[in-house]
mmCIF file as Biopython writes it, N, C-alpha, C and O atoms, coordinates in Angstrom:
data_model
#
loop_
_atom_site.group_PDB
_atom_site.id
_atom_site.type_symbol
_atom_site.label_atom_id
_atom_site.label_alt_id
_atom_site.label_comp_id
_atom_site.label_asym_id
_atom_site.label_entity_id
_atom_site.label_seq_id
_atom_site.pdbx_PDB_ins_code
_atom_site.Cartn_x
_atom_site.Cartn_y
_atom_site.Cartn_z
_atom_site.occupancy
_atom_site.B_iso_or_equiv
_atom_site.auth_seq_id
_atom_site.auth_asym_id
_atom_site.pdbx_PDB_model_num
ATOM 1   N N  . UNK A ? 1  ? 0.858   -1.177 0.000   1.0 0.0 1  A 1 
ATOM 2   C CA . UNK A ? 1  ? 0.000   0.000  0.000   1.0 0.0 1  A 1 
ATOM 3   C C  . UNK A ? 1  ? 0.901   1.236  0.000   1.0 0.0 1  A 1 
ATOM 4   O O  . UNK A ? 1  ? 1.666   1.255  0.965   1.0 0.0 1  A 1 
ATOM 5   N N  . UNK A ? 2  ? 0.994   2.165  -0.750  1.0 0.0 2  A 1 
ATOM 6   C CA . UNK A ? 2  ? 1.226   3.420  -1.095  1.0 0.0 2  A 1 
ATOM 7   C C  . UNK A ? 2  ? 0.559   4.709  -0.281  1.0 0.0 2  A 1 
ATOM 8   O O  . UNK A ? 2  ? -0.008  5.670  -0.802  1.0 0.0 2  A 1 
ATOM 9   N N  . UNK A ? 3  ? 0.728   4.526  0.819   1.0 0.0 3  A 1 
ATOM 10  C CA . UNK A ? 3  ? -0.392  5.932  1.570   1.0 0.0 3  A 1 
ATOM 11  C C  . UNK A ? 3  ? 0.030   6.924  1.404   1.0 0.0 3  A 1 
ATOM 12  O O  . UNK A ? 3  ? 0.942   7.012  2.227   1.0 0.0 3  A 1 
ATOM 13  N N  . UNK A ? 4  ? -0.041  8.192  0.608   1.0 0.0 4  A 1 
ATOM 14  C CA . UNK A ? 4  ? 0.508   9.570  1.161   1.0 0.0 4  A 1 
ATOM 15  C C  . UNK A ? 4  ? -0.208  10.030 1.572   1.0 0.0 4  A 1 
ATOM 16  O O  . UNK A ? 4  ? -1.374  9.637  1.589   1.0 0.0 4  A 1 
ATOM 17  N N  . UNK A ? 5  ? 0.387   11.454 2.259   1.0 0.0 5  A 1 
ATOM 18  C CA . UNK A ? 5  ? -0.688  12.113 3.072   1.0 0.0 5  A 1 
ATOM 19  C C  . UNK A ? 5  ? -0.781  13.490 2.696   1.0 0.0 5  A 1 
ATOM 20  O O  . UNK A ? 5  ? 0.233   14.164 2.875   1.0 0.0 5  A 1 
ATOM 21  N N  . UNK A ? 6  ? -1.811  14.055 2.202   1.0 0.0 6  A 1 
ATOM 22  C CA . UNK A ? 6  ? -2.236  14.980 2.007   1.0 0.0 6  A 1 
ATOM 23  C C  . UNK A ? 6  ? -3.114  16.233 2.834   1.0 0.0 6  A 1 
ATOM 24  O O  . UNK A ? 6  ? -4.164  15.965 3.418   1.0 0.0 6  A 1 
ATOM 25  N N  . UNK A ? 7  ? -2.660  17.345 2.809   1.0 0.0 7  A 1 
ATOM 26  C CA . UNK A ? 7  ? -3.327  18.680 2.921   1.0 0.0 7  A 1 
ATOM 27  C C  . UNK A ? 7  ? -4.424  19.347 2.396   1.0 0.0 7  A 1 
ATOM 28  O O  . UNK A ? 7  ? -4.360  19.644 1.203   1.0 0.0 7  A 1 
ATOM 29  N N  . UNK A ? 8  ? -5.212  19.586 2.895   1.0 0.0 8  A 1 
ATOM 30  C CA . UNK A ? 8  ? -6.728  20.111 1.675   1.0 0.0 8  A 1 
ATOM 31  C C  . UNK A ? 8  ? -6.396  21.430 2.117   1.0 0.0 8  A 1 
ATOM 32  O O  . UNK A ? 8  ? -5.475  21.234 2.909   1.0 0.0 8  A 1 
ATOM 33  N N  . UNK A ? 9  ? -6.651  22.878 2.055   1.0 0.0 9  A 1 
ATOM 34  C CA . UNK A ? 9  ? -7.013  24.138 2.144   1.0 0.0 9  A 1 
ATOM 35  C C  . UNK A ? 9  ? -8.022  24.285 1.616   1.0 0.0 9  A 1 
ATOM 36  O O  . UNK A ? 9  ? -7.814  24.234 0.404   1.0 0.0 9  A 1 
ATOM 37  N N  . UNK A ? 10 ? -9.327  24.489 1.886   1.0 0.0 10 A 1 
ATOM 38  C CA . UNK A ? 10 ? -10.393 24.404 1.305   1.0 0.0 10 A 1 
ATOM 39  C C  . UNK A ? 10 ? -10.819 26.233 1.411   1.0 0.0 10 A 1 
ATOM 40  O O  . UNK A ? 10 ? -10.706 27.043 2.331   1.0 0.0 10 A 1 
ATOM 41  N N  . UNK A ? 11 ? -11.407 26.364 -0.196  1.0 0.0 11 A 1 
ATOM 42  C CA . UNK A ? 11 ? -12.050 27.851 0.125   1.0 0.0 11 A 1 
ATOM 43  C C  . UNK A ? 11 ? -13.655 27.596 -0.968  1.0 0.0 11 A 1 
ATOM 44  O O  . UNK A ? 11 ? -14.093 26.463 -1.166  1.0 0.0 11 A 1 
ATOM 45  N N  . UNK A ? 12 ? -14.102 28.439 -1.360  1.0 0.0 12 A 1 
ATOM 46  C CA . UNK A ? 12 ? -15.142 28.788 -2.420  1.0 0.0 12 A 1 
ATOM 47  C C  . UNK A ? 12 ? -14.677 28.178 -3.877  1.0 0.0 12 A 1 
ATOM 48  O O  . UNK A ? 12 ? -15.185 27.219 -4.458  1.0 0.0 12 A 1 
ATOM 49  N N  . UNK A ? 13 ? -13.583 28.988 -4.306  1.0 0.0 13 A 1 
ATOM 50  C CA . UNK A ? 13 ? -13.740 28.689 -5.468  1.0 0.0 13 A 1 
ATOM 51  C C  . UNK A ? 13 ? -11.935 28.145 -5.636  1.0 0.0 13 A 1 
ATOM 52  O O  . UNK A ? 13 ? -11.756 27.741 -6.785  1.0 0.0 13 A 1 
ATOM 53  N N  . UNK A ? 14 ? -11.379 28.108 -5.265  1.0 0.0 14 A 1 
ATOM 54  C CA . UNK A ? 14 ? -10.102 27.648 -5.082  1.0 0.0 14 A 1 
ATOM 55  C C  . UNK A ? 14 ? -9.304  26.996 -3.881  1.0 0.0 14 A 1 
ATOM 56  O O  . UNK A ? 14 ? -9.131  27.595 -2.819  1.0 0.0 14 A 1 
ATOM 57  N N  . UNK A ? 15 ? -8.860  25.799 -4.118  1.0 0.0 15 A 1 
ATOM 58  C CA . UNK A ? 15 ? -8.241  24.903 -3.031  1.0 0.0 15 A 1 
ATOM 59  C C  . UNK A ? 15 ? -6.831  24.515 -3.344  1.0 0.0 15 A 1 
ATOM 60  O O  . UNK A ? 15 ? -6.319  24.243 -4.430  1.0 0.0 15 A 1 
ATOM 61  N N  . UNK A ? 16 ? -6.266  24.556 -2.011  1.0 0.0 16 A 1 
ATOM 62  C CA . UNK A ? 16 ? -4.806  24.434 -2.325  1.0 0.0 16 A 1 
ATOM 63  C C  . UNK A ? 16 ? -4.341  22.579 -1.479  1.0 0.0 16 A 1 
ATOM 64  O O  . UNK A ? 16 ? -4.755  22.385 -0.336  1.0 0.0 16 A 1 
ATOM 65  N N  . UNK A ? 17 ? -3.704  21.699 -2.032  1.0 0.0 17 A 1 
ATOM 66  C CA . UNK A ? 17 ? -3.504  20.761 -1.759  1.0 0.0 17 A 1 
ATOM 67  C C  . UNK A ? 17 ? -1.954  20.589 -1.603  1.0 0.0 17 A 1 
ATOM 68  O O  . UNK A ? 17 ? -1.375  20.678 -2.686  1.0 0.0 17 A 1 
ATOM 69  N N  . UNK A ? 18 ? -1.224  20.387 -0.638  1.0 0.0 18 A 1 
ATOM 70  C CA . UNK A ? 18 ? 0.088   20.466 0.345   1.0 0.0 18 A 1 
ATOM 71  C C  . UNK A ? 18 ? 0.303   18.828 0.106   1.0 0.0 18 A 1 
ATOM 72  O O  . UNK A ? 18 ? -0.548  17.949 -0.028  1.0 0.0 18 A 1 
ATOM 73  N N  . UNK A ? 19 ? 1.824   18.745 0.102   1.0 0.0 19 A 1 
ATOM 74  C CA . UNK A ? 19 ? 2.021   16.768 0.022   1.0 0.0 19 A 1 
ATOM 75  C C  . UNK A ? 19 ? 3.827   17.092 0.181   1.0 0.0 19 A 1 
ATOM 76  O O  . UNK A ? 19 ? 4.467   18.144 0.163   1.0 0.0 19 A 1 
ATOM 77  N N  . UNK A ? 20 ? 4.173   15.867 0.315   1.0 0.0 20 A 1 
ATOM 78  C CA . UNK A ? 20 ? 5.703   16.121 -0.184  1.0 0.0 20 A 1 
ATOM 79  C C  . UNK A ? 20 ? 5.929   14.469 -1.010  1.0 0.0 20 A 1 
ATOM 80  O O  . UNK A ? 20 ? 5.423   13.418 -0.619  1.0 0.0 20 A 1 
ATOM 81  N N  . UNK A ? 21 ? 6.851   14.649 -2.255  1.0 0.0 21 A 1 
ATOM 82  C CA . UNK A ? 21 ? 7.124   13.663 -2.763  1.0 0.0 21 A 1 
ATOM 83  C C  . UNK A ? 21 ? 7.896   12.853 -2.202  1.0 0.0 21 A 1 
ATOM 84  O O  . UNK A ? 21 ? 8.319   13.022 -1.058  1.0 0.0 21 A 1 
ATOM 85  N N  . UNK A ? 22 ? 8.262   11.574 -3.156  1.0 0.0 22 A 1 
ATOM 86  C CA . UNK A ? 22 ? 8.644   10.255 -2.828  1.0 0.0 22 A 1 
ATOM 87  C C  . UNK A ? 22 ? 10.378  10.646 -2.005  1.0 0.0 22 A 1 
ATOM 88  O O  . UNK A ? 22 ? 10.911  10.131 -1.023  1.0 0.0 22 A 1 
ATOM 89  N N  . UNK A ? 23 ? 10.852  11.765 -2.943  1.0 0.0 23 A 1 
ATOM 90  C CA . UNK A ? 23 ? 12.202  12.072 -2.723  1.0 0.0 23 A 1 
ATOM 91  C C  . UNK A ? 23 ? 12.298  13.376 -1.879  1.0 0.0 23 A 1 
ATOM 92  O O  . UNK A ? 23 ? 13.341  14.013 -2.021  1.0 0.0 23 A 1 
ATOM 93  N N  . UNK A ? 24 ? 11.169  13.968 -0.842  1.0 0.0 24 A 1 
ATOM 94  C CA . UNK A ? 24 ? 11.013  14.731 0.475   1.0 0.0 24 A 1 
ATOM 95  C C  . UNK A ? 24 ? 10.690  16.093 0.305   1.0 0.0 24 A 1 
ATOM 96  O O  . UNK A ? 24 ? 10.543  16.869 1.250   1.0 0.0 24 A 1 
ATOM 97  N N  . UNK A ? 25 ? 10.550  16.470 -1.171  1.0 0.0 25 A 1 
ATOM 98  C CA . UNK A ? 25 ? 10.174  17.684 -1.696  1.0 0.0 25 A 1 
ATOM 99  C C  . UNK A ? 25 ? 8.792   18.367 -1.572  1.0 0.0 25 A 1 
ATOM 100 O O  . UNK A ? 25 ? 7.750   17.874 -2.004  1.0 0.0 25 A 1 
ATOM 101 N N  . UNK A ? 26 ? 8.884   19.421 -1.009  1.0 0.0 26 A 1 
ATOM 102 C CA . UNK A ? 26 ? 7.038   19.593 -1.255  1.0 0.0 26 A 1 
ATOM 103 C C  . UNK A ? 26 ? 6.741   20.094 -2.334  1.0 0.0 26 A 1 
ATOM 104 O O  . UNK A ? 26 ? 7.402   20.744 -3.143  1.0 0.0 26 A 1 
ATOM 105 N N  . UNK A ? 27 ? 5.032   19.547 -2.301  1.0 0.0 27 A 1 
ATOM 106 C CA . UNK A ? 27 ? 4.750   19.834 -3.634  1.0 0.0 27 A 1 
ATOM 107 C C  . UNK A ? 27 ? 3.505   20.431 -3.100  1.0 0.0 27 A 1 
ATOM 108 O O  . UNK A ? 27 ? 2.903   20.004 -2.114  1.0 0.0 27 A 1 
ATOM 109 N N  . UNK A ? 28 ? 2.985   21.977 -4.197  1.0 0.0 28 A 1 
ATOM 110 C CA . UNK A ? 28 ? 1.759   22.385 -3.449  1.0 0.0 28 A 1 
ATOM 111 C C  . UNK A ? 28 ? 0.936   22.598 -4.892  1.0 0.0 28 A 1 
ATOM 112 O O  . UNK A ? 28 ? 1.464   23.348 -5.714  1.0 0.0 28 A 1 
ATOM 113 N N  . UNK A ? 29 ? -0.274  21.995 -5.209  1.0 0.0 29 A 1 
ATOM 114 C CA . UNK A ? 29 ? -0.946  22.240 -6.321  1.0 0.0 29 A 1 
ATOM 115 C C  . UNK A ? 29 ? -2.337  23.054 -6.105  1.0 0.0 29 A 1 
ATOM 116 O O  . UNK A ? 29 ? -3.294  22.556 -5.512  1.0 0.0 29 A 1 
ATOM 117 N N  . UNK A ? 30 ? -2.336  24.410 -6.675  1.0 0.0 30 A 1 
ATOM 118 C CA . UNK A ? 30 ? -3.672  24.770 -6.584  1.0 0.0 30 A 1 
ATOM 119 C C  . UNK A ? 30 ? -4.754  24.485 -7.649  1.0 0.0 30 A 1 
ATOM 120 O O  . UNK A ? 30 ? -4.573  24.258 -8.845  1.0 0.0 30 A 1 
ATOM 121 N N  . UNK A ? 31 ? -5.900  24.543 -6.975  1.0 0.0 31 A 1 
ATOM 122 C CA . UNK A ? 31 ? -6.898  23.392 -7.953  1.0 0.0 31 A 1 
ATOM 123 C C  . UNK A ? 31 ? -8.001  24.510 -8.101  1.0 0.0 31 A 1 
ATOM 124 O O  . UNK A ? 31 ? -7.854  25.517 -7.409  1.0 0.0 31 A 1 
ATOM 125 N N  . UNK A ? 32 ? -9.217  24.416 -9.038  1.0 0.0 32 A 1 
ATOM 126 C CA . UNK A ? 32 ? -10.125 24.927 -9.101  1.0 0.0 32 A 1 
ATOM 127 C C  . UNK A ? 32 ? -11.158 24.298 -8.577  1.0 0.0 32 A 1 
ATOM 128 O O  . UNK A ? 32 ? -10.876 23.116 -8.381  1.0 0.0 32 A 1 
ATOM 129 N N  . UNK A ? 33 ? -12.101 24.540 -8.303  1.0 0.0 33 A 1 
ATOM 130 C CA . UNK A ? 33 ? -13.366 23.618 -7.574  1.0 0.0 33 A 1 
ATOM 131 C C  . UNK A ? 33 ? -13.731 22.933 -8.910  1.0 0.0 33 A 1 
ATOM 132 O O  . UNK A ? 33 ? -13.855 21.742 -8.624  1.0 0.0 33 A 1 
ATOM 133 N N  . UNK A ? 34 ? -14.000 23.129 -10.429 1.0 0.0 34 A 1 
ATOM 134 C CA . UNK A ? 34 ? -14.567 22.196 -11.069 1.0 0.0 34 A 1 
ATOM 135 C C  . UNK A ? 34 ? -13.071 21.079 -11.450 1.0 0.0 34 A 1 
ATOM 136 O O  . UNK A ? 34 ? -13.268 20.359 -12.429 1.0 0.0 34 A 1 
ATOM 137 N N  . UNK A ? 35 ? -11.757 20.923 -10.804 1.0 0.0 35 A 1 
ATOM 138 C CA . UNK A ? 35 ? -10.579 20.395 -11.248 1.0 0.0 35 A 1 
ATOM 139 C C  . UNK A ? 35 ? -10.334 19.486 -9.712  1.0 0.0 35 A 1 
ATOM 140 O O  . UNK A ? 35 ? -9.605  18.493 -9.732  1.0 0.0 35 A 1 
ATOM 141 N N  . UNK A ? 36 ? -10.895 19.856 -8.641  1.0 0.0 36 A 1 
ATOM 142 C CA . UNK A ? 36 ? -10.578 19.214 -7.888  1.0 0.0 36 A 1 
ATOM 143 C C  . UNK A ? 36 ? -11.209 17.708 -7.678  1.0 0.0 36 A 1 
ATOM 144 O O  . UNK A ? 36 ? -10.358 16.829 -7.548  1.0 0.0 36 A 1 
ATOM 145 N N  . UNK A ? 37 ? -12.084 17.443 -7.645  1.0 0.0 37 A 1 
ATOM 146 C CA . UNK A ? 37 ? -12.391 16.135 -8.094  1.0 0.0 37 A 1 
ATOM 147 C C  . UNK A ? 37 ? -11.700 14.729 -8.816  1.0 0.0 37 A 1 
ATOM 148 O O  . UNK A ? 37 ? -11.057 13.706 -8.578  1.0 0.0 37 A 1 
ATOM 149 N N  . UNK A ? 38 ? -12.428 15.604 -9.990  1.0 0.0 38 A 1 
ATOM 150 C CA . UNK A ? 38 ? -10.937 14.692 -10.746 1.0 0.0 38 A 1 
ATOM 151 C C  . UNK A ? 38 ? -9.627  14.341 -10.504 1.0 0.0 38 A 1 
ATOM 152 O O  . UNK A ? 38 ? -9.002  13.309 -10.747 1.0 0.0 38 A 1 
ATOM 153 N N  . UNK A ? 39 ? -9.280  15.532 -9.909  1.0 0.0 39 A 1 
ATOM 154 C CA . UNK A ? 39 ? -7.389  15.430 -9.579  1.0 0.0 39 A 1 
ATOM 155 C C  . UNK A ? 39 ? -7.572  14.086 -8.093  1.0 0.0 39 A 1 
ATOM 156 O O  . UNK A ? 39 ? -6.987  13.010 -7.972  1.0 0.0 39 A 1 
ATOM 157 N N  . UNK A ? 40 ? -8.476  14.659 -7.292  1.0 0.0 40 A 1 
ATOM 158 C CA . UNK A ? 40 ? -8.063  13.724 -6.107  1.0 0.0 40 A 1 
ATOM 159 C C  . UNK A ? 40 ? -8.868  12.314 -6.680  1.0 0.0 40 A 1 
ATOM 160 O O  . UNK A ? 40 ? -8.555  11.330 -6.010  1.0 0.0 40 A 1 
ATOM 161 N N  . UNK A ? 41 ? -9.577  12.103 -7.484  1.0 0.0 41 A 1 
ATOM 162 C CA . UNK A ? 41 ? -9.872  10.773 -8.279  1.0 0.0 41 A 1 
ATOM 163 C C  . UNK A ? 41 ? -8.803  9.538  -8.782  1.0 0.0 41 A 1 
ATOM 164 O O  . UNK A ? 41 ? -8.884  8.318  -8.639  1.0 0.0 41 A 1 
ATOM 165 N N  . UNK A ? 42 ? -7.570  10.553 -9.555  1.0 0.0 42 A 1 
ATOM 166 C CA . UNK A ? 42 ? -6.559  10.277 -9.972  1.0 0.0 42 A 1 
ATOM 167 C C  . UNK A ? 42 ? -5.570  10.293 -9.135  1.0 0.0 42 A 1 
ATOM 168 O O  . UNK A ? 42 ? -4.417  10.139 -9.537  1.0 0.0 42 A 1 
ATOM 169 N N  . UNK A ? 43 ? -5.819  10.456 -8.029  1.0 0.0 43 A 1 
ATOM 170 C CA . UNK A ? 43 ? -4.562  9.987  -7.243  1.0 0.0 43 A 1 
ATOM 171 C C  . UNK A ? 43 ? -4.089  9.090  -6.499  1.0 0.0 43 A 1 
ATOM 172 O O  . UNK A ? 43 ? -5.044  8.863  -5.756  1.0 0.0 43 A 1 
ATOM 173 N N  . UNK A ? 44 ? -2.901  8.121  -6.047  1.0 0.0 44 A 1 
ATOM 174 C CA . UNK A ? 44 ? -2.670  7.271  -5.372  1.0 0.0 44 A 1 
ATOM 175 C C  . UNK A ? 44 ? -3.784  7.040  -3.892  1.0 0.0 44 A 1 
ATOM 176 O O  . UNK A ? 44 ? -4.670  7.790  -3.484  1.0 0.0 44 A 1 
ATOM 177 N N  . UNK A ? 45 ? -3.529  6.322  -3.597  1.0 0.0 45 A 1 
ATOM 178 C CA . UNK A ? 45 ? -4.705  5.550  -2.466  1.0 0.0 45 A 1 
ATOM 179 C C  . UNK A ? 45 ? -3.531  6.929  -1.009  1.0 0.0 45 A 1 
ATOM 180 O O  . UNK A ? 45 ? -2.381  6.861  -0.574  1.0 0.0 45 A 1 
ATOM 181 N N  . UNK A ? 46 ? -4.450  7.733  -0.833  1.0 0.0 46 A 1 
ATOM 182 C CA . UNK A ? 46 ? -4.236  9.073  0.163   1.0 0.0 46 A 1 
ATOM 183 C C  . UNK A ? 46 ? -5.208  9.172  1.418   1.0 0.0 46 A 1 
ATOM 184 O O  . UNK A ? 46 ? -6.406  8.904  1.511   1.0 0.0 46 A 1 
ATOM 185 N N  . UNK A ? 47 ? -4.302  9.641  2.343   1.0 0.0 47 A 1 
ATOM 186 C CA . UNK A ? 47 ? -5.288  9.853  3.610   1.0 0.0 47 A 1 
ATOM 187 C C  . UNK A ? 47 ? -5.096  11.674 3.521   1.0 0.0 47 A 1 
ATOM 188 O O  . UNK A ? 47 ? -4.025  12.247 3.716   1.0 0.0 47 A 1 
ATOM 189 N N  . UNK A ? 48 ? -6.220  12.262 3.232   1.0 0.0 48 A 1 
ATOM 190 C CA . UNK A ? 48 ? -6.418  13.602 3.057   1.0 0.0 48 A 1 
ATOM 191 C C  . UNK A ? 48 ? -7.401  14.632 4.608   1.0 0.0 48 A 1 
ATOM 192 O O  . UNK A ? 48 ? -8.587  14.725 4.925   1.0 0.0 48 A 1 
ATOM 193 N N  . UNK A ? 49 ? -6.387  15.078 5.049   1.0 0.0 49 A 1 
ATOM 194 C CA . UNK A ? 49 ? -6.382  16.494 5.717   1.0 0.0 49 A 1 
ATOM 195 C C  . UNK A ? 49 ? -7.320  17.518 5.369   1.0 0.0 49 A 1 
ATOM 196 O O  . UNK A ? 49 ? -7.199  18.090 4.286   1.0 0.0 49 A 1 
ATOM 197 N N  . UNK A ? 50 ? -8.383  17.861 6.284   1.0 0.0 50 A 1 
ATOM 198 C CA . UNK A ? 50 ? -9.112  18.821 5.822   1.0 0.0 50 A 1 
ATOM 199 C C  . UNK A ? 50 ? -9.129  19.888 6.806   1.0 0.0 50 A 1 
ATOM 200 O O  . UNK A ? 50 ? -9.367  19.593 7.977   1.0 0.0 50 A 1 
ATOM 201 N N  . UNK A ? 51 ? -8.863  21.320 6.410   1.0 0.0 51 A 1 
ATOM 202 C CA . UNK A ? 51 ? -8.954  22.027 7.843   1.0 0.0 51 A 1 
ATOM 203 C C  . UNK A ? 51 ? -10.308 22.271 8.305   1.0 0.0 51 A 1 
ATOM 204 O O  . UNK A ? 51 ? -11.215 21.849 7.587   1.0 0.0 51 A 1 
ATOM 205 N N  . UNK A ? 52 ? -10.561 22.791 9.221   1.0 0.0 52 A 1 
ATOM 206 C CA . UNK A ? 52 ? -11.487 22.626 10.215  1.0 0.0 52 A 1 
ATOM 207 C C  . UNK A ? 52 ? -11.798 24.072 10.168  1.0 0.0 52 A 1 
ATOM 208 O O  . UNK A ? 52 ? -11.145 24.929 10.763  1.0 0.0 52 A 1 
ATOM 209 N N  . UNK A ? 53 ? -13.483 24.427 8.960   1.0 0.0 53 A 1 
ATOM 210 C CA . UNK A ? 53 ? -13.817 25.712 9.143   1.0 0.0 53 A 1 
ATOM 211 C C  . UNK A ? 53 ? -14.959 25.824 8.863   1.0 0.0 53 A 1 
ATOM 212 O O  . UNK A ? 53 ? -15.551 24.747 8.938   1.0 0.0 53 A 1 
ATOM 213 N N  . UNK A ? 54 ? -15.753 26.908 8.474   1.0 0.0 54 A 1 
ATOM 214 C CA . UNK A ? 54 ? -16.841 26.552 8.451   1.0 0.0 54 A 1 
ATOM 215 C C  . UNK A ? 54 ? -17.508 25.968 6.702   1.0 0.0 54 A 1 
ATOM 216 O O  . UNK A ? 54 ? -18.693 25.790 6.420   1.0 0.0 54 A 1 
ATOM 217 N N  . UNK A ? 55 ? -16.751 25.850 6.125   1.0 0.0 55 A 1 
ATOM 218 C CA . UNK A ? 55 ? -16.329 25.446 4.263   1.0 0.0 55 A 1 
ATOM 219 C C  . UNK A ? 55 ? -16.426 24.209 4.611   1.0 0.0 55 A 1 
ATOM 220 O O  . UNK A ? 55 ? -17.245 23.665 3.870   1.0 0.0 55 A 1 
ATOM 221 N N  . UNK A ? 56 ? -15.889 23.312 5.560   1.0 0.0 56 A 1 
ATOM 222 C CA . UNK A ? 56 ? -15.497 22.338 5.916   1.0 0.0 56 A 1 
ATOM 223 C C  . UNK A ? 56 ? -17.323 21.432 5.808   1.0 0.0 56 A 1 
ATOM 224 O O  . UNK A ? 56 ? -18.030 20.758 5.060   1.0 0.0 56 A 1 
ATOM 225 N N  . UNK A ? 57 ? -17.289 21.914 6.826   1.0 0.0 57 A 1 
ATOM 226 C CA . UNK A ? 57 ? -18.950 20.970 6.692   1.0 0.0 57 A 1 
ATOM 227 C C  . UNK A ? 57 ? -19.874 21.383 5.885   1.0 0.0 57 A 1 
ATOM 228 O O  . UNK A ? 57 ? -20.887 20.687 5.819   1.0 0.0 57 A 1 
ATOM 229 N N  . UNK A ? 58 ? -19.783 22.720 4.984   1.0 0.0 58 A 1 
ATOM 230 C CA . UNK A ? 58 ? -20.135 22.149 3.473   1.0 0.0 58 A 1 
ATOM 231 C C  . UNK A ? 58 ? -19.801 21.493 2.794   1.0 0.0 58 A 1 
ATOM 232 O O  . UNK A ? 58 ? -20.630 21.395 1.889   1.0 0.0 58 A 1 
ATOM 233 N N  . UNK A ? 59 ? -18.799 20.762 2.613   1.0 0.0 59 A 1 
ATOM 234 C CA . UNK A ? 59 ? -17.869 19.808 1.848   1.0 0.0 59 A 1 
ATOM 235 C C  . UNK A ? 59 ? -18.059 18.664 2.043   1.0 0.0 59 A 1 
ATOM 236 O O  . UNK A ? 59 ? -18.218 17.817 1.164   1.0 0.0 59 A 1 
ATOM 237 N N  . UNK A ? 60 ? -18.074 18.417 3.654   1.0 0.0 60 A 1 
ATOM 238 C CA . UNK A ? 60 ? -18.245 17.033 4.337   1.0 0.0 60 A 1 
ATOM 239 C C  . UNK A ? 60 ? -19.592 16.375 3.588   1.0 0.0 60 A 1 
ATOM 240 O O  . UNK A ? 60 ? -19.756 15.411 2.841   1.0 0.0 60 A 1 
ATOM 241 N N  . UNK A ? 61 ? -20.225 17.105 4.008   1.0 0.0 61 A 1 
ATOM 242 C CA . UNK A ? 61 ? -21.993 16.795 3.462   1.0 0.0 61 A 1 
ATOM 243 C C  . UNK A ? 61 ? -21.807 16.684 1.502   1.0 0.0 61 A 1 
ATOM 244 O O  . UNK A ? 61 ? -22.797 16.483 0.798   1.0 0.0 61 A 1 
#
């Protein structure tokens, strides 16, 4: 199993996703709300970080 662990920054219309690669580098990709989906669809099997706001439990739901 491959776990990385990921960062969400969650806003309205733009989210920023925090990680560091295989070789210890971080990597920070900002996403659009209609791009984020897909991207975290396509990604390795991840345990993803969400901060804790009030965006948050719109999302959850």
């Amino acid at each position: 199993m491959n776990l990385n662990v990921v960062g969400l920054d969650i806003a309205k219309s733009i989210f920023h996703l925090y990680s560091h690669s295989t070789n210890g580098k971080p990597l920070k990709k900002k996403l659009k709300r209609t791009e984020l989906l897909a991207y975290i669809a396509n990604m390795p099997e991840s345990l993803i970080g969400i901060e804790a706001c009030g965006g948050a439990h719109y999302w959850a739901r």
